[in-house]
TORNU-730665 format. One line per field, with one value per residue (C-alpha): residue number from 1; x, y, z; residue in one letter. Coordinates in Angstrom, 2 decimals. Example, Ala and Ser with C-alpha at 12.3 -4.5 7.8 and 13.67 -1.06 7.14 Angstrom:
! residues 2
resi = (1, 2) .
X = (12.30, 13.67) .
Y = (-4.50, -1.06) .
Z = (7.80, 7.14) .
resn = (A, S) .
***
This chain:
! residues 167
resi = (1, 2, 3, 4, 5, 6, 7, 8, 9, 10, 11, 12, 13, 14, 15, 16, 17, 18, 19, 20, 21, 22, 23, 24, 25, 26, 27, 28, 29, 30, 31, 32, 33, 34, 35, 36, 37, 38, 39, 40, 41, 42, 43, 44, 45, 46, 47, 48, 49, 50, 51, 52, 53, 54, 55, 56, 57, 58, 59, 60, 61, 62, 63, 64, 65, 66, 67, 68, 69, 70, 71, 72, 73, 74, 75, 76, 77, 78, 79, 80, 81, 82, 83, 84, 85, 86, 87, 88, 89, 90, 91, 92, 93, 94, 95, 96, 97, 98, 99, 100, 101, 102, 103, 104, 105, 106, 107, 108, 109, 110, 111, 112, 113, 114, 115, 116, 117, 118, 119, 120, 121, 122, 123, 124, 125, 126, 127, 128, 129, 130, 131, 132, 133, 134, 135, 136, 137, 138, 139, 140, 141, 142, 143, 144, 145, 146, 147, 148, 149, 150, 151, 152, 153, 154, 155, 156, 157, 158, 159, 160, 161, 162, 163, 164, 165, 166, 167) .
X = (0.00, 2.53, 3.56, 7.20, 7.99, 5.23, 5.51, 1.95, 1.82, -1.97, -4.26, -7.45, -10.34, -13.13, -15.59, -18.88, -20.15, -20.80, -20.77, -18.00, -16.31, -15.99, -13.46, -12.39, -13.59, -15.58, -16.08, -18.84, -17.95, -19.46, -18.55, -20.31, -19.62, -20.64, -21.81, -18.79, -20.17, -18.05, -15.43, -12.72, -9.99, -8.38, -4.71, -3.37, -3.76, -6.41, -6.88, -9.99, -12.40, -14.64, -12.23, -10.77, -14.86, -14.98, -14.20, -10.88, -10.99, -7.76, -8.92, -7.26, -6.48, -3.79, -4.97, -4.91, -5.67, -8.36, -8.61, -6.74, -5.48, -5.36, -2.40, 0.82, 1.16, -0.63, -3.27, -6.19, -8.88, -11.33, -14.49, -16.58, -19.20, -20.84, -23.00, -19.83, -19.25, -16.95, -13.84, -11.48, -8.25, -6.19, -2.98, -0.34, 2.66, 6.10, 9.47, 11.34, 11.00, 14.06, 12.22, 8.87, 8.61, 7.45, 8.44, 5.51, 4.24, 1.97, -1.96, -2.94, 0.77, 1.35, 1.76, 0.87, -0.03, 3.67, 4.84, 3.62, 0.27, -3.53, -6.04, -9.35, -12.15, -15.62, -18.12, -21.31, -23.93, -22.74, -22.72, -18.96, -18.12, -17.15, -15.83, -14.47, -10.85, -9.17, -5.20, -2.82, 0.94, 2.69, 3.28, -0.12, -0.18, -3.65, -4.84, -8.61, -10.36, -13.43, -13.79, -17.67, -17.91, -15.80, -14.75, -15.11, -12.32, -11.86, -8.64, -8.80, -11.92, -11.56, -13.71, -13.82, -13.57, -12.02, -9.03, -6.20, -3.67, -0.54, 1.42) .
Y = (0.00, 2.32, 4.31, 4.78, 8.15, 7.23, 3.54, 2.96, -0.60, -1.15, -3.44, -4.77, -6.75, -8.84, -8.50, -9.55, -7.06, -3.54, -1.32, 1.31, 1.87, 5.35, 7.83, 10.35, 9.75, 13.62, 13.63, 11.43, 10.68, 9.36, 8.02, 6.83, 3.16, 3.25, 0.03, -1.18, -0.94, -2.70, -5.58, -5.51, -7.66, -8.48, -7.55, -4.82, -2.26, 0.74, 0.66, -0.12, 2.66, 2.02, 3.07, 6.77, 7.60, 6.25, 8.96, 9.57, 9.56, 10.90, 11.46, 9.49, 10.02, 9.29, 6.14, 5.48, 9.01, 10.53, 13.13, 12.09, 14.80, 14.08, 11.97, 12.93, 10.10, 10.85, 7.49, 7.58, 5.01, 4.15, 1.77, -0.14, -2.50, -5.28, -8.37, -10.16, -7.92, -4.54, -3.64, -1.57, -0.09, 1.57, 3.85, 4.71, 7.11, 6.53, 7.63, 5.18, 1.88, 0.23, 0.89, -1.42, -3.80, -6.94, -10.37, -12.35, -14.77, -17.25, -16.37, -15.21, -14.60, -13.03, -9.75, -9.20, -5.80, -5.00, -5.40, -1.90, -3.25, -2.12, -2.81, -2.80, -2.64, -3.18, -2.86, -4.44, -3.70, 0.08, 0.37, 1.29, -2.31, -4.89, -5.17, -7.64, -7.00, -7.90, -7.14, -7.16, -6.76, -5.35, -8.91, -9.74, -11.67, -12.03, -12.14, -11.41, -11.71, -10.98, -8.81, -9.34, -6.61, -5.16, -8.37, -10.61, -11.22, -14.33, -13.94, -17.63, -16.31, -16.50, -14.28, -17.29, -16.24, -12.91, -11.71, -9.42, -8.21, -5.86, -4.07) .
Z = (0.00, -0.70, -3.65, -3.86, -6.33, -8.71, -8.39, -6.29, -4.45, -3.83, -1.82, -2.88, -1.04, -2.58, 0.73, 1.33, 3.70, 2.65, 6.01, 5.94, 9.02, 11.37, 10.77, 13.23, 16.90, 16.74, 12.54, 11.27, 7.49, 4.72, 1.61, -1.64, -2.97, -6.59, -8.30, -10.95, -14.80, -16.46, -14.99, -12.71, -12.52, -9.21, -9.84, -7.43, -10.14, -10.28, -14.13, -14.98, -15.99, -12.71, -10.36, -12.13, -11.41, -7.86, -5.31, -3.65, 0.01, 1.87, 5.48, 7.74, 11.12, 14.12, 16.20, 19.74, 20.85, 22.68, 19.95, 16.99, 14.44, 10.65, 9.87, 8.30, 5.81, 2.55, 1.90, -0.32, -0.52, -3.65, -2.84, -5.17, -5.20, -7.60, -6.92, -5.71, -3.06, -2.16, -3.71, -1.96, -3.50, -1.10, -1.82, 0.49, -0.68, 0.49, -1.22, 0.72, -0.94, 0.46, 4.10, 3.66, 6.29, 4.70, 6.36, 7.25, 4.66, 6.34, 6.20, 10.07, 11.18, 14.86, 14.31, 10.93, 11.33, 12.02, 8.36, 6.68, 5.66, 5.73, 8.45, 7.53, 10.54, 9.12, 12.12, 10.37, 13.22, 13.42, 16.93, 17.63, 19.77, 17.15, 13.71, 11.12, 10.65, 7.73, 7.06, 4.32, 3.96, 1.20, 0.15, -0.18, 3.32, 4.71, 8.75, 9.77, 12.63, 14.53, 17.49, 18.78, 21.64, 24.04, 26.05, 23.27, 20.61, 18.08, 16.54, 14.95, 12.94, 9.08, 6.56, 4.36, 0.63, 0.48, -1.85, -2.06, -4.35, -4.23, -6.73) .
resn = (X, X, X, X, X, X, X, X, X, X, X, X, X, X, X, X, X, X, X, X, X, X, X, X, X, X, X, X, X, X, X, X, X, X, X, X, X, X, X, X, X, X, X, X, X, X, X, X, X, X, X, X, X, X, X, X, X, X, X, X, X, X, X, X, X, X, X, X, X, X, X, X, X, X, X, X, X, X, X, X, X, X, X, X, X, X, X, X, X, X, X, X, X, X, X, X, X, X, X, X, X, X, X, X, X, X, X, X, X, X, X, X, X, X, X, X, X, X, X, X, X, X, X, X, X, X, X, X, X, X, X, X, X, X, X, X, X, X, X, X, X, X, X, X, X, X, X, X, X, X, X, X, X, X, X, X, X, X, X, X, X, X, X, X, X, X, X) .
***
């Protein structure tokens, strides 16, 4: 997920659920998924026509703060949907290639979210307490798991069925 001078390494997900997570703990946001036209191929690229019309969102925030401020690294996110499911192309910007941390290669690894990868949180009943995690590395390394409330976590969870790619 990182684009190093203009060489962009992306992350997509085939999903099957279709809630969009929170931003900012005091900013409510909301984003449009469009419905894809034509087809999209699965190959950590942002090509096809579908996603050039899909908005660009770039508002990310700090995490694990009681009142985040808008993050320094420059990330943009594109969402789609079709009858399959969502896709999700993500962007992160980096000019130091030779810096990505990238070592795990074994679906569900400890500590996945170590390597420079995304995390993706989507909380389906939209009540702020649990979410469906899903994480990729820049090697195209997989982990999800499900967090059910505040006391409840199930890291051996799978979200059977979805895919990712990296360039």
């Amino acid at each position: 997920m990182k684009i190093f001078g203009n060489k962009p390494l992306l992350f997509f997900l085939g999903l099957s659920m279709c809630t969009l997570p929170a931003s900012a703990a005091d900013t409510l946001a909301f984003y449009v998924v469009k419905p894809v036209s034509g087809s999209m191929t699965l190959d950590g690229k942002l090509d096809e026509k579908d996603w050039q019309g899909a908005e660009k969102e770039a508002s990310y925030y700090e995490y694990w703060k009681s009142n985040p401020a808008k993050s320094k690294l420059k990330t943009e996110f594109r969402m789609l949907y079709d009858d399959k499911g969502i896709w999700l192309g993500i962007v992160n910007y980096d000019d130091a290639i030779d810096n990505i941390r990238a070592k795990k290669t074994a679906r569900d690894s400890s500590g996945l979210w170590h390597d420079d990868c995304a995390e993706i949180y989507f909380d389906v009943a939209g009540q702020g307490i649990g979410y469906r995690k899903f994480v990729v590395n820049a090697l195209g390394t997989q982990g999800d798991s499900l967090r059910v409330d505040t006391s409840v976590s199930l890291p051996n969870w799978s979200g059977h069925g979805w895919l990712a790619a990296t360039s």
